[in-house]
ZADO-1210 file (C-alpha; in nm, 4 decimals, padded with zeros to 6 digits):
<atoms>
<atom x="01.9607" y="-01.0327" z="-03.3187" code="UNK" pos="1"/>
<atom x="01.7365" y="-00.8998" z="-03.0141" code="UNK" pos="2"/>
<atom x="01.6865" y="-00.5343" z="-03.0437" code="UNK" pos="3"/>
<atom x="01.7693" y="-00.3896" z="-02.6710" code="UNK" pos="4"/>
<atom x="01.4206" y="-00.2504" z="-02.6065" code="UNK" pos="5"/>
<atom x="01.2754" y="-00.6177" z="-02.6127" code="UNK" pos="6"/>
<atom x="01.4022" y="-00.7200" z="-02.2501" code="UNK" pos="7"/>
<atom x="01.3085" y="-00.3619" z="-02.1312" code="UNK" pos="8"/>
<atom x="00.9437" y="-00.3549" z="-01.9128" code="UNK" pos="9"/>
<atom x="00.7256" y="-00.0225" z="-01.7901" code="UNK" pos="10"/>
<atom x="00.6275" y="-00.0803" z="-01.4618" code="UNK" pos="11"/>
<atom x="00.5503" y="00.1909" z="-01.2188" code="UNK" pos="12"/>
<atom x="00.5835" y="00.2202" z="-00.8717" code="UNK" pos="13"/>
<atom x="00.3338" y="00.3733" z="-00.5997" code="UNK" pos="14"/>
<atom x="00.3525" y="00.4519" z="-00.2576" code="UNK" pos="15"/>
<atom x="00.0899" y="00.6961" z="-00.0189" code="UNK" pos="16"/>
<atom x="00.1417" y="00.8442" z="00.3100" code="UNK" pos="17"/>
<atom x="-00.1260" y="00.9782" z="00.5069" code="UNK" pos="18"/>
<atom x="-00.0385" y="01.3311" z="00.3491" code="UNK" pos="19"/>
<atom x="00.0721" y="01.2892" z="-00.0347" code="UNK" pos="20"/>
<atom x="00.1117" y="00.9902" z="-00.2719" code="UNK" pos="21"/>
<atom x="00.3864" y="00.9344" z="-00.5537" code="UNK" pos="22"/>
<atom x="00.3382" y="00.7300" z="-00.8261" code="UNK" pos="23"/>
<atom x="00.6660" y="00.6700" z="-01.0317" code="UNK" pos="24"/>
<atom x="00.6885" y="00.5339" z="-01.3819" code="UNK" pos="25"/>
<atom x="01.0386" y="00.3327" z="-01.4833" code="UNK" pos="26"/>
<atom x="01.1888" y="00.1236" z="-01.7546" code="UNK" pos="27"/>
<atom x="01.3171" y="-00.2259" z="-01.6194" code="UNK" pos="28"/>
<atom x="01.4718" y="-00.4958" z="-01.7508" code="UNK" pos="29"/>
<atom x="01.3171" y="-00.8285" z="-01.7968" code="UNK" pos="30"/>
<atom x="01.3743" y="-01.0126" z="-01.5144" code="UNK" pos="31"/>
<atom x="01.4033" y="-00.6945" z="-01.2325" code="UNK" pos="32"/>
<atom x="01.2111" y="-00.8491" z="-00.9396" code="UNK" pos="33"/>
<atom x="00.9268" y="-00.6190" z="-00.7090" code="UNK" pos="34"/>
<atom x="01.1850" y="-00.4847" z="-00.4637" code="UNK" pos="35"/>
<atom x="01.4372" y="-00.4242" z="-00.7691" code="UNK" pos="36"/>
<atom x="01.1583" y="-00.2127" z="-00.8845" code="UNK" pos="37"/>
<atom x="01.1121" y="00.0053" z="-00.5518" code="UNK" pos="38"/>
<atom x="01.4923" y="00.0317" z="-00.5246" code="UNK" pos="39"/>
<atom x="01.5333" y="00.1689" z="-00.8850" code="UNK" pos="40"/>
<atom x="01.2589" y="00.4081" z="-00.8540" code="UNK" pos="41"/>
<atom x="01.4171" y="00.5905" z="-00.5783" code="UNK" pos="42"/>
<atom x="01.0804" y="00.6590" z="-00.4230" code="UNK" pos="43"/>
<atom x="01.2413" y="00.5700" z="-00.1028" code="UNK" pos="44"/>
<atom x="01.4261" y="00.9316" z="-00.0981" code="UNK" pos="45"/>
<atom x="01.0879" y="01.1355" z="-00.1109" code="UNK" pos="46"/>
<atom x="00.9609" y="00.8656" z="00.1989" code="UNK" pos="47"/>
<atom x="01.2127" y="00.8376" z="00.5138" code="UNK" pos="48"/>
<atom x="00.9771" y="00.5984" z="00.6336" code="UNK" pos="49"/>
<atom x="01.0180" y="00.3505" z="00.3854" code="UNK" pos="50"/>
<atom x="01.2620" y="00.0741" z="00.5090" code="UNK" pos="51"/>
<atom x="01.3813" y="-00.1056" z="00.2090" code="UNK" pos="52"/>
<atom x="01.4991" y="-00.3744" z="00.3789" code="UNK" pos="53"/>
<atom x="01.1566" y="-00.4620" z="00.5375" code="UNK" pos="54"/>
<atom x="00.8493" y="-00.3921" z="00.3298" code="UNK" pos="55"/>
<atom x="00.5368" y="-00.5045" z="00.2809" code="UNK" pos="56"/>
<atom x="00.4472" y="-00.5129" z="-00.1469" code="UNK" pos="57"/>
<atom x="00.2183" y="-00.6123" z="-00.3705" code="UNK" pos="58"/>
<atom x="00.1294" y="-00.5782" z="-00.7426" code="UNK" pos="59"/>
<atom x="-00.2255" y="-00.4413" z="-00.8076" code="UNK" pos="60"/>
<atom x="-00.3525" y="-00.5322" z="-00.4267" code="UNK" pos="61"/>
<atom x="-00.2214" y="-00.8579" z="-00.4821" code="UNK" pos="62"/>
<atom x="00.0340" y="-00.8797" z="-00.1927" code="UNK" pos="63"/>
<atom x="00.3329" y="-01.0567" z="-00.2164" code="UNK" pos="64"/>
<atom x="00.3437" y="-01.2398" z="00.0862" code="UNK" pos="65"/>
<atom x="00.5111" y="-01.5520" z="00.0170" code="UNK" pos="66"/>
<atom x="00.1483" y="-01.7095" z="00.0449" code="UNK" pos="67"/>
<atom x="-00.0510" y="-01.6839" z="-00.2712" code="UNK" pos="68"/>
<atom x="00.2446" y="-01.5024" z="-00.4218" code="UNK" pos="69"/>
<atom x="00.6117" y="-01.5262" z="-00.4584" code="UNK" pos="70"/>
<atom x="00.7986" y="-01.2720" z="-00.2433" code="UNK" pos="71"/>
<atom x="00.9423" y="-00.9346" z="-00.3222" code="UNK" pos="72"/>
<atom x="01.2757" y="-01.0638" z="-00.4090" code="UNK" pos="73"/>
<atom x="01.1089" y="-01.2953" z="-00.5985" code="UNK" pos="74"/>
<atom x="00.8471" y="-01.2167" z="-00.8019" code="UNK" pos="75"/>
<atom x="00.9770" y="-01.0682" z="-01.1539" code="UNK" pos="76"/>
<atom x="00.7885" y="-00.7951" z="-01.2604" code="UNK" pos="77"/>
<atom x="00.5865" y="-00.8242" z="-01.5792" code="UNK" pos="78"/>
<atom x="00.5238" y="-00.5503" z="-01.8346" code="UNK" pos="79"/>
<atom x="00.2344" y="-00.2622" z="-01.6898" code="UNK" pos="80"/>
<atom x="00.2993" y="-00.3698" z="-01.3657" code="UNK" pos="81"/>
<atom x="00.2186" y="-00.1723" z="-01.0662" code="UNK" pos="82"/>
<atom x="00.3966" y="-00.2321" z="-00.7544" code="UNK" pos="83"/>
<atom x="00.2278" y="-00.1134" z="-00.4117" code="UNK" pos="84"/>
<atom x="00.4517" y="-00.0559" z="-00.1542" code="UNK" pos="85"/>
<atom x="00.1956" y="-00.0817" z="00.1868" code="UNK" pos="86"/>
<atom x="00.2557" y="00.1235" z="00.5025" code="UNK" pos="87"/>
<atom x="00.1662" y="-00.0902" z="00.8367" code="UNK" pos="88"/>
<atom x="-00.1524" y="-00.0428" z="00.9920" code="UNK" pos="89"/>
<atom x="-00.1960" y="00.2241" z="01.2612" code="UNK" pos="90"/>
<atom x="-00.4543" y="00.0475" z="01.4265" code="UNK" pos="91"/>
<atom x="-00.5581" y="-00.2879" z="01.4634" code="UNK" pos="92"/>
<atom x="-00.8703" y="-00.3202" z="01.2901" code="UNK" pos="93"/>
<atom x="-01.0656" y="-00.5250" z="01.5568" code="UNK" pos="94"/>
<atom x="-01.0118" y="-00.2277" z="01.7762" code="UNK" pos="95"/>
<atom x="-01.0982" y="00.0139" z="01.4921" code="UNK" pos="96"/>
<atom x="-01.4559" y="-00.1422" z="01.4717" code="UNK" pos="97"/>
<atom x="-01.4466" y="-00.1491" z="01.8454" code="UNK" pos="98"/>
<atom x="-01.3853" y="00.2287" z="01.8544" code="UNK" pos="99"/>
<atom x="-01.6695" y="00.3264" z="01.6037" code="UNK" pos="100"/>
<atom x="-01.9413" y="00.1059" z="01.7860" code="UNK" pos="101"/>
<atom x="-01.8581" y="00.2651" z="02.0924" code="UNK" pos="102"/>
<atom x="-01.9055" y="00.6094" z="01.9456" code="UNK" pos="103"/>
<atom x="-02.2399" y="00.5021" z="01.7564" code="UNK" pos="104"/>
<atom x="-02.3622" y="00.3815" z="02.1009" code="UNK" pos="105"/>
<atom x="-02.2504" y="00.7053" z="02.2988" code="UNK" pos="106"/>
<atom x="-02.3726" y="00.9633" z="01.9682" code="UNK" pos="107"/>
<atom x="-02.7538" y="00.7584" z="02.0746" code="UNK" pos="108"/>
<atom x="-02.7161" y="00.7699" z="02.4584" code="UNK" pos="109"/>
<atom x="-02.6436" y="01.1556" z="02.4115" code="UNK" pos="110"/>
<atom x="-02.9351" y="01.1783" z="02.2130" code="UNK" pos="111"/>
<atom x="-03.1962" y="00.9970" z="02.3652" code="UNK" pos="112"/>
<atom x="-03.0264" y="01.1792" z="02.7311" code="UNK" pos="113"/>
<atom x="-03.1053" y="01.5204" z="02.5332" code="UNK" pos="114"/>
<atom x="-03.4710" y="01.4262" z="02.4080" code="UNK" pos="115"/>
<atom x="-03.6148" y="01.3003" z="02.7460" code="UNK" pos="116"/>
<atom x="-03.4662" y="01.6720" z="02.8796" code="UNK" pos="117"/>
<atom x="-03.6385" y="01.8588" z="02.5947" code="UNK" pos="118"/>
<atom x="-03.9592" y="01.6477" z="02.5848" code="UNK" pos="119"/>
<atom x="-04.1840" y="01.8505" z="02.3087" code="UNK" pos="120"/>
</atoms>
């Protein structure tokens, strides 16, 4: 006969906002898929912003996009899992780059403008 503790799994669950991060540890049955996981971990109490019903996961920066990887409702968590729950990006990151070249090229206008005014 199967002892009970043989279908149970330890996965834990991790989420960071731009001020704190959580990282919850839970006992799942075999079988619980990713978004079982976040549901039963209750993380989404401590985070208004997480929207259950649209989120973006992944299991050790593997994301589960339906691409390389089954989806969240999909893929069945496996023992020592971590599931990543990922926020949406604030910025695009073509304009990010675009942002910091423009300020690398301004920070050496400013000082070339301040070095032909103070010539030594």
């Amino acid at each position: 006969m199967d002892n009970p503790q043989d279908n149970e799994l330890m996965v834990e669950v991790v989420y960071a906002s731009p001020t704190k991060q959580k990282l919850v540890t839970l006992t799942v049955q075999q079988g619980t898929t990713a978004l079982q996981a976040v549901e039963l971990s209750n993380i989404a109490e401590e985070f208004p912003e997480i929207e259950l019903g649209s989120l973006d996961l992944g299991i050790f920066a593997q994301p589960l996009d339906g691409k390389g990887r089954p989806l969240p409702n999909e893929y069945e968590v496996q023992n020592l899992d971590r599931v990543e729950i990922y926020r949406p990006l604030t910025i695009d990151p073509m304009q990010a780059r675009l942002a910091r070249a423009e300020e690398k090229r301004a920070a050496k206008e400013a000082a070339k403008k301040r070095k032909n005014e103070n010539p030594a």
